[in-house]
C-alpha positions as CSV (number, residue, x, y, z in Angstrom):
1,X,4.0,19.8,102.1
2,X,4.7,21.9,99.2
3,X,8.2,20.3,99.2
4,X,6.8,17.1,98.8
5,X,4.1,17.7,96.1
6,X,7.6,19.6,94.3
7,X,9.4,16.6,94.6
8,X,6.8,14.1,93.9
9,X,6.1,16.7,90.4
10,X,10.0,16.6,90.1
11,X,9.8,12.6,90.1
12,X,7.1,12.6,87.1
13,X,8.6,14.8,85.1
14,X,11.9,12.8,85.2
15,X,10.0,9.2,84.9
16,X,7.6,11.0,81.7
17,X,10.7,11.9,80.4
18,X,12.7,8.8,80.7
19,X,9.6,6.4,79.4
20,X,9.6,8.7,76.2
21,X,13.3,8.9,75.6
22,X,12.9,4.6,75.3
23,X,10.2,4.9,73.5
24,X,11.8,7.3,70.6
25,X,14.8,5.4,71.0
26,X,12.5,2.3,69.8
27,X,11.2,4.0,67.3
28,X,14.3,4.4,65.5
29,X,15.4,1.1,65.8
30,X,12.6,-0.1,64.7
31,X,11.4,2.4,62.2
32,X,14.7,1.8,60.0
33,X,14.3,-1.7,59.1
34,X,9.9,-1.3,58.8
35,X,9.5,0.1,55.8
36,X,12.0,-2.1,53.9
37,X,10.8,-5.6,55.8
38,X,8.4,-6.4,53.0
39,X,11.1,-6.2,50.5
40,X,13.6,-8.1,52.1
41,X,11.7,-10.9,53.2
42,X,10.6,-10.9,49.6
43,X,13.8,-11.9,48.6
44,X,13.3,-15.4,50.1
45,X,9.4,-15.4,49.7
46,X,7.0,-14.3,46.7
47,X,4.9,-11.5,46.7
48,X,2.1,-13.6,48.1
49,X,3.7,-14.6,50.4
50,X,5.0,-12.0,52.5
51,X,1.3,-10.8,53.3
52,X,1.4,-14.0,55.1
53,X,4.7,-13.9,57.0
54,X,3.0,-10.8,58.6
55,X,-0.5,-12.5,59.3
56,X,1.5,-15.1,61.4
57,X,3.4,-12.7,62.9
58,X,0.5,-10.9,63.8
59,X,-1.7,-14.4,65.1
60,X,1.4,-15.3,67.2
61,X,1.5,-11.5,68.5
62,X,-1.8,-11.8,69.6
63,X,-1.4,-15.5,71.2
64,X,1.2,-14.1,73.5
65,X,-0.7,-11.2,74.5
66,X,-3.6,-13.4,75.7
67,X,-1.0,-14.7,78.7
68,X,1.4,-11.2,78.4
69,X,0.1,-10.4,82.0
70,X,0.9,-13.9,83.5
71,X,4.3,-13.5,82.5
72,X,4.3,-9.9,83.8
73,X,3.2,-10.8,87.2
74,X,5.6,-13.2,87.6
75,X,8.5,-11.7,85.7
76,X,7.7,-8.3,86.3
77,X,7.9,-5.7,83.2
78,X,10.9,-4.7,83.6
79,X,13.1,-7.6,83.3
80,X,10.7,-8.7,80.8
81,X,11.6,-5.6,78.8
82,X,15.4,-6.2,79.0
83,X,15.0,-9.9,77.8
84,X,12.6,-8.5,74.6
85,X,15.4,-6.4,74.0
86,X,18.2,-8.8,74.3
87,X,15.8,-11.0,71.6
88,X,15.3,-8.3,69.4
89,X,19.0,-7.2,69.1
90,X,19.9,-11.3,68.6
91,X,17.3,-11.1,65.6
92,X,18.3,-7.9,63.9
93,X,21.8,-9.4,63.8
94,X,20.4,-12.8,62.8
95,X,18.0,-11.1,59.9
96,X,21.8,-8.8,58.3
97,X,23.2,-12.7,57.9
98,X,20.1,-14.8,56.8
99,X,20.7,-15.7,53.1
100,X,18.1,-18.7,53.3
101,X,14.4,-18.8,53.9
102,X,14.7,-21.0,56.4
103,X,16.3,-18.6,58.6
104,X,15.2,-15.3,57.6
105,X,11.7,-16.2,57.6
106,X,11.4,-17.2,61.3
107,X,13.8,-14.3,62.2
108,X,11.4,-11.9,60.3
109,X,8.7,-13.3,62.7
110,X,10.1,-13.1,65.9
111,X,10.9,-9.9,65.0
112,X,7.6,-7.9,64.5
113,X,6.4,-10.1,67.3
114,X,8.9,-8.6,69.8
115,X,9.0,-5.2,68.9
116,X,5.2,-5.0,69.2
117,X,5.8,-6.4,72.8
118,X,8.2,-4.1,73.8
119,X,6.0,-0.6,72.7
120,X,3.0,-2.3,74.7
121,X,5.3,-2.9,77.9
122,X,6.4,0.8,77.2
123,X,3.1,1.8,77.2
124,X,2.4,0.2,80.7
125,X,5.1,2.4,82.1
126,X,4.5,4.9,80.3
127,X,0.9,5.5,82.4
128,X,2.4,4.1,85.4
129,X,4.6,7.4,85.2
130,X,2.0,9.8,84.0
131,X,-0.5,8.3,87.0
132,X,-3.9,10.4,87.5
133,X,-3.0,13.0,85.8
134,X,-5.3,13.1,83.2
135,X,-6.7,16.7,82.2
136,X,-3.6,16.8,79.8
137,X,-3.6,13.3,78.4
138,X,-4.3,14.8,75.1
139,X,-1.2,17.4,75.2
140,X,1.4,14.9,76.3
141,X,0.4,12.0,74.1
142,X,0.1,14.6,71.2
143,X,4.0,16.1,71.9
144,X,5.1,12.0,72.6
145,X,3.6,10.9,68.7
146,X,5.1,14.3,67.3
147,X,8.2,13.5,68.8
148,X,8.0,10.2,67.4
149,X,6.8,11.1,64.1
150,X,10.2,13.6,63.8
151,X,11.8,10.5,64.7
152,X,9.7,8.1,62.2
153,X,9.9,11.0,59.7
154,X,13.6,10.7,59.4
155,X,14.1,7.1,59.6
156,X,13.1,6.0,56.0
157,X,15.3,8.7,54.6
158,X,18.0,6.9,56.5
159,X,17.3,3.7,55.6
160,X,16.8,4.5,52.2
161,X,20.3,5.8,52.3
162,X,21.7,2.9,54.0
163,X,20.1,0.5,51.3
164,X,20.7,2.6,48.7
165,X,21.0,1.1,45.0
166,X,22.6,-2.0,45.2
167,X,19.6,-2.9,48.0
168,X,21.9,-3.5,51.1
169,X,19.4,-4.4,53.4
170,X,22.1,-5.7,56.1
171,X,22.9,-2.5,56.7
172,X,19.7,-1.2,57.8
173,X,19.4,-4.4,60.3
174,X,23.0,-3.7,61.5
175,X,21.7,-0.2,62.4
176,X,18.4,-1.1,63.9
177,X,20.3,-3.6,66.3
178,X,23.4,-1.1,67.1
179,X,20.2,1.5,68.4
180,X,19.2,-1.1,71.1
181,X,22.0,-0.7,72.9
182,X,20.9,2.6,74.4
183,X,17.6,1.3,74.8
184,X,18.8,-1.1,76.6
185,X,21.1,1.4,78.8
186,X,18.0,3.6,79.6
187,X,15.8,1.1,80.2
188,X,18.3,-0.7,82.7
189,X,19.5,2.2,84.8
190,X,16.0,4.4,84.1
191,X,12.9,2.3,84.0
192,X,13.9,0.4,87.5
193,X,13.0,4.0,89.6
194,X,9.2,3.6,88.1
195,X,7.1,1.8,89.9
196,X,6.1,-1.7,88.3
197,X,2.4,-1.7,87.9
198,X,0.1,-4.4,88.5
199,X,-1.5,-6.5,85.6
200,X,-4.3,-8.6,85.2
201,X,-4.4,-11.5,83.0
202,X,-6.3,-10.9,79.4
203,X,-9.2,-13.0,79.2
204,X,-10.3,-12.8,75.6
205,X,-14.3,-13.3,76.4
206,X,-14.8,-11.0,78.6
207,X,-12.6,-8.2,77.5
208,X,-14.6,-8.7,74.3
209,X,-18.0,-8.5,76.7
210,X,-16.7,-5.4,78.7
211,X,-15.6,-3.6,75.1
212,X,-18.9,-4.6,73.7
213,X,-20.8,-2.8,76.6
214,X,-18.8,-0.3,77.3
215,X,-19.7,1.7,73.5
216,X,-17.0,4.1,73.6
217,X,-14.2,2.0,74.1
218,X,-15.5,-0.4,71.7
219,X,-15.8,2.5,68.9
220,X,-12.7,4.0,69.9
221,X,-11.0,0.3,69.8
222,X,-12.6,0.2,66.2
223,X,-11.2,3.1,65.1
224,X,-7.7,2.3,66.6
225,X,-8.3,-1.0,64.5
226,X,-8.6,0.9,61.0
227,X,-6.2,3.2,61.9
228,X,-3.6,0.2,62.3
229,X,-4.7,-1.5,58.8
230,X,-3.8,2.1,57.0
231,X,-0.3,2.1,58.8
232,X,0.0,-1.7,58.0
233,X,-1.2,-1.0,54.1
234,X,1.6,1.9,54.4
235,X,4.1,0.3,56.0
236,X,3.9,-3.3,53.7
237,X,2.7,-2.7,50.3
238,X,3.3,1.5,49.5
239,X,7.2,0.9,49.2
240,X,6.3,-2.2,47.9
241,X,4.1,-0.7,45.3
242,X,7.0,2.4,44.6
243,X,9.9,0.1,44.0
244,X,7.7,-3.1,41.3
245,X,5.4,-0.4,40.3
246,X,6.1,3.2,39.9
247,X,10.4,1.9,39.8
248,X,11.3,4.5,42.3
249,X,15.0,4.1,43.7
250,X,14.9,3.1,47.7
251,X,16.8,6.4,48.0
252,X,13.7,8.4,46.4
253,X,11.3,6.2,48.1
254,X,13.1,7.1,51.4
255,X,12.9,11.0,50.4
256,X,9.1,10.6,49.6
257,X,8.1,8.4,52.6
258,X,10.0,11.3,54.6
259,X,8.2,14.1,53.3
260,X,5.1,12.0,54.0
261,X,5.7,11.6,57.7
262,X,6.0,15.2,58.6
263,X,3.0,15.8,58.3
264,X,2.3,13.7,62.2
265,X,5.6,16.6,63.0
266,X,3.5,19.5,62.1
267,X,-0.1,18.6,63.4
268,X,0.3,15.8,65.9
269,X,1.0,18.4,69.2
270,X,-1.2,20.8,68.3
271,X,-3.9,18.2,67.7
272,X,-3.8,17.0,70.9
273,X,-3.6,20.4,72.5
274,X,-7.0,21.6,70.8
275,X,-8.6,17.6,72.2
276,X,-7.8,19.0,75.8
277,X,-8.5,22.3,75.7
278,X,-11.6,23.4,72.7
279,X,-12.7,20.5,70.1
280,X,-12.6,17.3,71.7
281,X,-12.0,14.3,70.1
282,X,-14.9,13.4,68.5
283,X,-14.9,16.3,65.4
284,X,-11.7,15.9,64.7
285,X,-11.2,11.9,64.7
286,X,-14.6,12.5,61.8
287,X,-12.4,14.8,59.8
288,X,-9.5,12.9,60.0
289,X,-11.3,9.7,58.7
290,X,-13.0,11.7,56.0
291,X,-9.5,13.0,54.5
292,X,-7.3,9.4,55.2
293,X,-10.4,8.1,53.0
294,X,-10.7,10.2,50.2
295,X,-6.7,10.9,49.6
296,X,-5.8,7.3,50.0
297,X,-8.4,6.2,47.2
298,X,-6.7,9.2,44.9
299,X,-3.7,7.8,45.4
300,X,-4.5,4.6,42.7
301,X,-4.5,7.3,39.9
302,X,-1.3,8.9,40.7
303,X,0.6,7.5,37.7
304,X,2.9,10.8,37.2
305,X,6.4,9.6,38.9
306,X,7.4,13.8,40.5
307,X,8.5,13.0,42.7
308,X,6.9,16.2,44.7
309,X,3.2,14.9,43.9
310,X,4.2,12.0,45.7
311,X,5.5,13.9,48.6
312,X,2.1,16.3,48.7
313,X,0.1,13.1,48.2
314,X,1.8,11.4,51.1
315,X,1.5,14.1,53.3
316,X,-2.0,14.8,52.8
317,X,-2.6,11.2,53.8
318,X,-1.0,11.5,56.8
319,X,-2.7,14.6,58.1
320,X,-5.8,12.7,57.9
321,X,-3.9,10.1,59.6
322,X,-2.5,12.6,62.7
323,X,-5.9,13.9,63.4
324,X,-7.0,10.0,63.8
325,X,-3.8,8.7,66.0
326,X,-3.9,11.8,68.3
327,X,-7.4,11.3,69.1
328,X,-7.8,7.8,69.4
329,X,-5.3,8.0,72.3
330,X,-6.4,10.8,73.7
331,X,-9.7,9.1,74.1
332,X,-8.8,5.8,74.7
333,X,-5.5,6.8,77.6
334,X,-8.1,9.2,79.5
335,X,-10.3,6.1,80.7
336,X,-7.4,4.0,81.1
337,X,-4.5,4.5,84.0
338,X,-1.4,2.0,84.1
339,X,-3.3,-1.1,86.7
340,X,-5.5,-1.4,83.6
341,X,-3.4,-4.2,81.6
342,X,-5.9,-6.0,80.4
343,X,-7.5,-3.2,79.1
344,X,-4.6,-1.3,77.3
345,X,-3.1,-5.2,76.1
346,X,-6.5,-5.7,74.4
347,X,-6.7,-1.8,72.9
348,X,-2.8,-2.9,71.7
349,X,-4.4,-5.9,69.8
350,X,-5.2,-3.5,67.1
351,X,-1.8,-3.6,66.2
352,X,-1.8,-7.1,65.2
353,X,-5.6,-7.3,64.1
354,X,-4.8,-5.3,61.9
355,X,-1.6,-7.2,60.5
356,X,-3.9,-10.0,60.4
357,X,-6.5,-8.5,58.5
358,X,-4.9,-6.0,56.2
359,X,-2.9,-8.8,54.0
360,X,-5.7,-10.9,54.1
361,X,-7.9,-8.1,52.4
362,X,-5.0,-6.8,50.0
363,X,-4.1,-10.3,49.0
364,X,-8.4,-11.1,48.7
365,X,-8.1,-7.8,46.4
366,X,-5.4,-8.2,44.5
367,X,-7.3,-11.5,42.6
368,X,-9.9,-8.9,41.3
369,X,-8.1,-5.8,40.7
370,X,-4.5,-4.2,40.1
371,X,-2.3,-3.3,42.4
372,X,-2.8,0.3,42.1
373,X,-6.6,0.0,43.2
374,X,-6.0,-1.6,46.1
375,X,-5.9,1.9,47.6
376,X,-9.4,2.3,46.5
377,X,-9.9,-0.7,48.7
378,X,-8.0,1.4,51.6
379,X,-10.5,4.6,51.3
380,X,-13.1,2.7,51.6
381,X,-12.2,0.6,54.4
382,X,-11.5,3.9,55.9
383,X,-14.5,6.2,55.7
384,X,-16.0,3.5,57.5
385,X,-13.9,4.8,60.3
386,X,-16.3,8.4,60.5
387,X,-19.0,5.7,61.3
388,X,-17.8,4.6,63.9
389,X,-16.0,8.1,65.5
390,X,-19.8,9.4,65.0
391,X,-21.0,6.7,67.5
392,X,-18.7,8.5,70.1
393,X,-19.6,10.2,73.4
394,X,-17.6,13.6,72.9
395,X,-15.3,15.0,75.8
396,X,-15.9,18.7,75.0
């Protein structure tokens, strides 16, 4: 008996471990070409525009995941995993040679479709591996997003490099597509060994009726959802907004959208190691909202162009940011274990939700006010966020 449970601890250690090498190996891929997407598909499309590429993006993101578990029971995840990937490497390839809007645009599309597939498949086996044991959920998603964050940290910095001043965007695309192909090793000979959970097909109404009743997923899913239209606000317009408005160099934006990130490599793990073990979620996903909300707003009057105020700036809106990922999945991943498809495919709709709503509200913004006080718009979007963590049955 003890040889068994030491071989069967043995056997999640090495599938945990295998699920979150993929995963920071898709992070990297997909982290390098993220933060320059808006700019480069802005070569082909106005600025209007490209808040829109990302809304249909987003809609077609969400159409799919609506019949995502159809496809998985008859598929399976894991060769639908290794056909995303072969896509997604096509694409990246396809996007460093587009030099018409008629094919970057859909290639951009597919694109942000895919890779949001692919990190919702990896979640799937990623709680298949984990299984029931859930007292630490907190710990080992905290240590997985600060691993991530190290990786997410350093990838702007490298694309900013690889774009440098003659804005070489190719490169960056070449890059992300060269990373796939040890994805696509460890996913091949690693991801087979875990077993291939069962999913159950998303029906929108009554995954909308069970989060409605059940209150804490539905405030936790609320949360998730602001927390996706900072990263989107981040993610499309903030480099955006350094390169028209503030004229930073991709190379400095890179540097300042690195020191940003470290701050989810300093507090992520020990976030989720204080959920499990003394605060709970609840307290700290508050705090969190209250500084995401307050130091994005202050952001619209940083007109000095140190490049160290930007940095501080940046990182003290991602601290408010770490405290609000870590414990959001926490919460969430404890109710949740890897048969619950459905569930975890509508918590991932977040991700596109938010795409879908963020550019809407910018672009809605932007007809009343400058750009710099859209972030205005973002704090206040987010303290509504301490509302709804407030609302939350704590775990402590």
């Amino acid at each position: 008996m003890p040889q068994r449970l030491a071989r069967k601890a043995a056997a999640y250690s090495t599938n945990v471990l295998i699920v979150n090498v993929a995963i920071l190996l898709l992070i990297f891929s997909s982290f390098i070409t993220n933060y320059i997407n808006s700019s480069y598909i802005e070569q082909f499309v106005s600025s209007e525009g490209i808040g829109l590429m990302y809304t249909i993006g987003a809609a077609l993101t969400i159409l799919i995941f609506l019949f995502v578990s159809r496809i998985l029971r008859q598929v399976g995840n894991y060769y639908t995993v290794l056909g995303l990937l072969l896509l997604d490497f096509c694409v990246l390839i396809g996007m460093a040679f587009a030099d018409s809007l008629r094919t970057a645009v859909p290639l951009f599309i597919v694109h942000i479709t895919v890779v949001t597939l692919i990190f919702f498949n990896f979640d799937i086996f990623l709680e298949e591996a984990i299984g029931k044991k859930e007292d630490s959920t907190g710990s080992r998603r905290g240590l997985l997003l600060a691993l991530s964050s190290f990786v997410g940290a350093c990838t702007p910095l490298f694309s900013g490099y690889l774009v440098g001043e003659s804005a070489a965007f190719e490169r960056a695309y070449y890059t992300g597509a060269l990373m796939l192909i040890p994805l696509f090793a460890v996913v091949m000979f690693g991801f087979r060994r875990i077993g291939n959970p069962k999913n159950h097909e998303v029906k929108i109404i009554e995954a909308i009726r069970s989060f409605w009743i059940e209150k804490n997923i539905r405030f936790v899913f609320l949360s998730n959802l602001l927390l996706w239209f900072f990263f989107c606000f981040m993610v499309v317009y903030t480099p955006l907004y350094l390169a028209t408005e503030m004229q930073f160099s991709w190379s400095t934006i890179g540097i300042i959208l690195f020191g940003g990130q470290l701050a989810y490599v300093f507090f992520e793990y020990p976030i989720g190691r204080l959920a499990d073990k003394y605060i709970g979620e609840k307290e700290m996903m508050i705090f969190g909202f209250l500084i995401i909300s307050a130091s994005s707003a202050l952001l619209a009057y940083l007109t000095n162009d140190s490049v160290w105020l930007w940095i501080i700036a940046m990182f003290i809106t991602r601290m408010g940011a770490s405290l609000i990922e870590v414990t959001t999945e926490s919460y969430f991943f404890k109710h949740t274990k890897g048969s619950d498809g459905q569930i975890i495919s509508f918590f991932r709709m977040a991700n596109p939700l938010a795409y879908i709503a963020g550019p809407l509200v910018v672009s809605l913004a932007l007809l009343y006010v400058p750009f710099n006080l859209t972030f205005v718009v973002l704090g206040l979007c987010m303290l509504s966020g301490a509302v709804f963590a407030l609302q939350l049955t704590d775990t402590k």
